[in-house]
C-alpha positions as CSV (number, residue, x, y, z in Angstrom):
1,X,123.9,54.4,140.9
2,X,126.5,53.8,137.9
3,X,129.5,55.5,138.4
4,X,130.7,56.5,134.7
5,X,134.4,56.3,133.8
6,X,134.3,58.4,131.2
7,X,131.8,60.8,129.2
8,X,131.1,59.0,126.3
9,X,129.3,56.4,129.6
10,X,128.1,59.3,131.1
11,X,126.9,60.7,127.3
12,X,125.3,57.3,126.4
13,X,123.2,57.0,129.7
14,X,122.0,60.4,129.6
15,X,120.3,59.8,125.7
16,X,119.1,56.8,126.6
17,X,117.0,58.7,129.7
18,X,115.5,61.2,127.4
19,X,112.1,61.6,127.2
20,X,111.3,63.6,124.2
21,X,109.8,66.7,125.0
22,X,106.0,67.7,123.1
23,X,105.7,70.0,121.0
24,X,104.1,72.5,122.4
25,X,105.1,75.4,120.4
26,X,103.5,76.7,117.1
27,X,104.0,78.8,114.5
28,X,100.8,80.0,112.4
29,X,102.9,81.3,109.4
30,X,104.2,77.8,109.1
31,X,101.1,75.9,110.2
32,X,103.5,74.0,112.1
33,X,104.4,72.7,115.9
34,X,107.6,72.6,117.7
35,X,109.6,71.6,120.5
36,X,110.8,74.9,122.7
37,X,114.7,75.8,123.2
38,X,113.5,75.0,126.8
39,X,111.6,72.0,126.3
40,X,115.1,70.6,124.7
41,X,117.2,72.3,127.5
42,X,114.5,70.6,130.5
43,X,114.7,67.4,128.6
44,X,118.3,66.6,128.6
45,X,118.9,68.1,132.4
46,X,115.9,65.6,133.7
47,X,117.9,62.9,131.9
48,X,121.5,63.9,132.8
49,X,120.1,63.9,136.9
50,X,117.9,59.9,135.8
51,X,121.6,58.6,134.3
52,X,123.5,60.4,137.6
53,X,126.0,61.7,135.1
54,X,128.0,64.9,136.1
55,X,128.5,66.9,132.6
56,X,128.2,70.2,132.0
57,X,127.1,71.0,128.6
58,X,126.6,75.0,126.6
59,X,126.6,76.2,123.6
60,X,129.7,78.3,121.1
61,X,129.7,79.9,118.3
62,X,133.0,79.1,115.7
63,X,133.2,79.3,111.7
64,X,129.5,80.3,111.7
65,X,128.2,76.6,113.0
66,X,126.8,76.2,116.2
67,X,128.9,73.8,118.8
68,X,127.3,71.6,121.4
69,X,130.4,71.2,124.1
70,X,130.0,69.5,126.5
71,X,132.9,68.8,129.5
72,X,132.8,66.4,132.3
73,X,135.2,63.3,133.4
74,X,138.2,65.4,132.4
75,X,136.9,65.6,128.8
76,X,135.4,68.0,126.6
77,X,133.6,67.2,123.4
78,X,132.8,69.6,120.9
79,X,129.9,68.2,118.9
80,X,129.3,70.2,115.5
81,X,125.7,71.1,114.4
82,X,123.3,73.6,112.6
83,X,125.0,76.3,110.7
84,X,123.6,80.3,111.7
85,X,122.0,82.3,109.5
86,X,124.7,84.4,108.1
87,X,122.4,87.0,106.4
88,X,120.7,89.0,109.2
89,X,122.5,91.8,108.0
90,X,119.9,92.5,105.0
91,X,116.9,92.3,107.6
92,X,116.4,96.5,108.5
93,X,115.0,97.3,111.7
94,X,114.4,93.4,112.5
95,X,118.1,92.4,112.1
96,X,118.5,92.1,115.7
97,X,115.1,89.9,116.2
98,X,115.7,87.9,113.3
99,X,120.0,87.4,114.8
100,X,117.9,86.3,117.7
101,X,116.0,83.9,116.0
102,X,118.5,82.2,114.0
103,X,120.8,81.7,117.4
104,X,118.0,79.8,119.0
105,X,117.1,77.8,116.0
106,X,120.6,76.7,116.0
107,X,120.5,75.6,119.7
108,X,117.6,73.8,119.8
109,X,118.6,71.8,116.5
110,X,121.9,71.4,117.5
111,X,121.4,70.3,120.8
112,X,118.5,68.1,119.6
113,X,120.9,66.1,117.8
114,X,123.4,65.4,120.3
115,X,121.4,64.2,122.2
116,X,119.0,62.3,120.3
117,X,115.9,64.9,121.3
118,X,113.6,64.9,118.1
119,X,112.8,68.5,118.1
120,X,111.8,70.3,114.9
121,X,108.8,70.8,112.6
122,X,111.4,74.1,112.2
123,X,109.6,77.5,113.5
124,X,112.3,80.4,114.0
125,X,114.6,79.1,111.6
126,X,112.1,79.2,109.0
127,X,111.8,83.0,109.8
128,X,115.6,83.9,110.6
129,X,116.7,81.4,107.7
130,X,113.9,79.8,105.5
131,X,116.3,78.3,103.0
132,X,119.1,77.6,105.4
133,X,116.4,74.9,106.8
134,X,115.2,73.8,103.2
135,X,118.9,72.8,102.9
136,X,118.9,71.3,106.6
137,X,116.1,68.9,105.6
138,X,117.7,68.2,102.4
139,X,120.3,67.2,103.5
140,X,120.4,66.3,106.9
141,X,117.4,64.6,106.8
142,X,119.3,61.3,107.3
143,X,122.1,62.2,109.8
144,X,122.9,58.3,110.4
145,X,123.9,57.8,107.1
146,X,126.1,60.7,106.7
147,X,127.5,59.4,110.0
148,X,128.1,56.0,108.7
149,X,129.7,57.6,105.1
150,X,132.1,59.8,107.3
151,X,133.1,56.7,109.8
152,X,133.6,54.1,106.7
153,X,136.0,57.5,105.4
154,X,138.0,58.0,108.4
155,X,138.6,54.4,109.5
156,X,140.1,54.0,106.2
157,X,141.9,57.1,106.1
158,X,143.1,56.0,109.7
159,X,143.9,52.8,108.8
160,X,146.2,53.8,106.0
161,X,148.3,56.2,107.8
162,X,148.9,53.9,110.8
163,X,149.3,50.8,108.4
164,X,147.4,49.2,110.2
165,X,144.6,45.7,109.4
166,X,140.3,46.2,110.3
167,X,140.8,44.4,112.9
168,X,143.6,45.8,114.4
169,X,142.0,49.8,113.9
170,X,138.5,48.3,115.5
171,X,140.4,46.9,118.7
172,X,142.0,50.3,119.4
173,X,138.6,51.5,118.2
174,X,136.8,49.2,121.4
175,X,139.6,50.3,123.5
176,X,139.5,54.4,123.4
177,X,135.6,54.5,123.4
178,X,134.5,51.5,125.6
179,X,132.3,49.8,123.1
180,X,132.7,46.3,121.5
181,X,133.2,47.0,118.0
182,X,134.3,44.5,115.8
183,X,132.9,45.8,112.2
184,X,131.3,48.7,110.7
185,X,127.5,47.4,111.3
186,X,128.7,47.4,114.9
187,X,129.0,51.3,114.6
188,X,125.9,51.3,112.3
189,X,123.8,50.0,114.8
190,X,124.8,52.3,117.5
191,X,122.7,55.9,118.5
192,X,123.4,58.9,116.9
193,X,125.5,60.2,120.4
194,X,127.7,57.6,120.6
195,X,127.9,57.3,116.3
196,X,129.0,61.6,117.0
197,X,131.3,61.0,119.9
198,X,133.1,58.6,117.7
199,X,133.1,60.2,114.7
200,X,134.6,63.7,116.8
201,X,137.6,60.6,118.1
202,X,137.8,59.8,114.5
203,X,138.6,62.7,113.5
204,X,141.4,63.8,115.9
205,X,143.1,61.0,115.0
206,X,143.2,61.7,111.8
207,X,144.7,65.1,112.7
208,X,147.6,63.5,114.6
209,X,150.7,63.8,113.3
């Protein structure tokens, strides 16, 4: 069995030993299916134990987005996805249902798209938040492309403050996450884990000082 070095390894094995989970879930209101909270939760555990990875991953709450962490390999990883319904407040006597609703929208979805599990039609969200998931699939409907816009803006944004060449900032790129990476459709090409893992690295460099 592979012994990973690091998470992003243990990460990239993992999403490539999902099975995607059916939808077995439905929501008459909607006339739509979906993929459980569990379902997506079962999923990635079956695949973590199939890869032999040793992560533990949960779920915060911070700035009103939900936050995939996930810590193994002396790392932790703090993936950003769905925003929470924010107006529960106006909902009476079904506040706390609805608060309910929109925190397990945000899991499954957010978790869904760390690790590459395609879980919506939407079902709870639509009733917690309906047009907090019109904007979701609006969008976020093409989450590799905002990927690739924020890399392209960070590498340059890196390269500048380090004065540094392309070739030099993909090198150190290679070196930090384990990939060969030699241009941009190198990145483009990769999944949407390892595209997030290096967009998170992306970002705390450009937060050095």
């Amino acid at each position: 069995m592979t012994e990973f070095k690091t998470l992003y390894e243990a990460l990239a094995e993992t999403q490539n030993n999902i099975e995607q989970p059916k939808k077995e879930a439905s929501n008459p209101m909607f006339k739509s299916s979906y993929v459980t909270l569990d379902a997506v939760i079962n999923s990635i555990v079956k695949a973590r134990k199939a890869a032999g990875a040793k992560f533990f991953f949960t779920n915060i709450v911070n700035d009103g987005l939900m936050i995939t962490r996930v810590i193994g390999y002396g790392e932790t990883l703090d993936l950003t996805g769905s925003k929470v319904a924010n107006d529960l407040g106006n909902r009476g006597t079904n506040s706390a249902q609805a608060e309910g609703s929109a925190l397990t929208y945000a899991r499954r979805y957010s978790l869904s798209m760390a690790f590459g599990i395609a879980s919506d039609v939407d079902d709870d969200g639509n009733a917690a938040n309906n047009e907090q998931h019109a904007q979701t699939n609006s969008t976020g409907g093409k989450p590799k492309d905002a990927l690739n816009s924020e890399f392209g803006k960070l590498s340059k944004q890196i390269q500048t403050k380090r004065n540094i060449d392309e070739v030099a900032f993909f090198q150190g790129l290679s070196g930090s996450v384990g990939l060969n990476l030699k241009q941009f459709m190198d990145f483009a090409k990769l999944n949407q884990t390892q595209k997030q893992m290096i967009v998170e690295t992306l970002r705390g460099w450009v937060g050095d000082k």
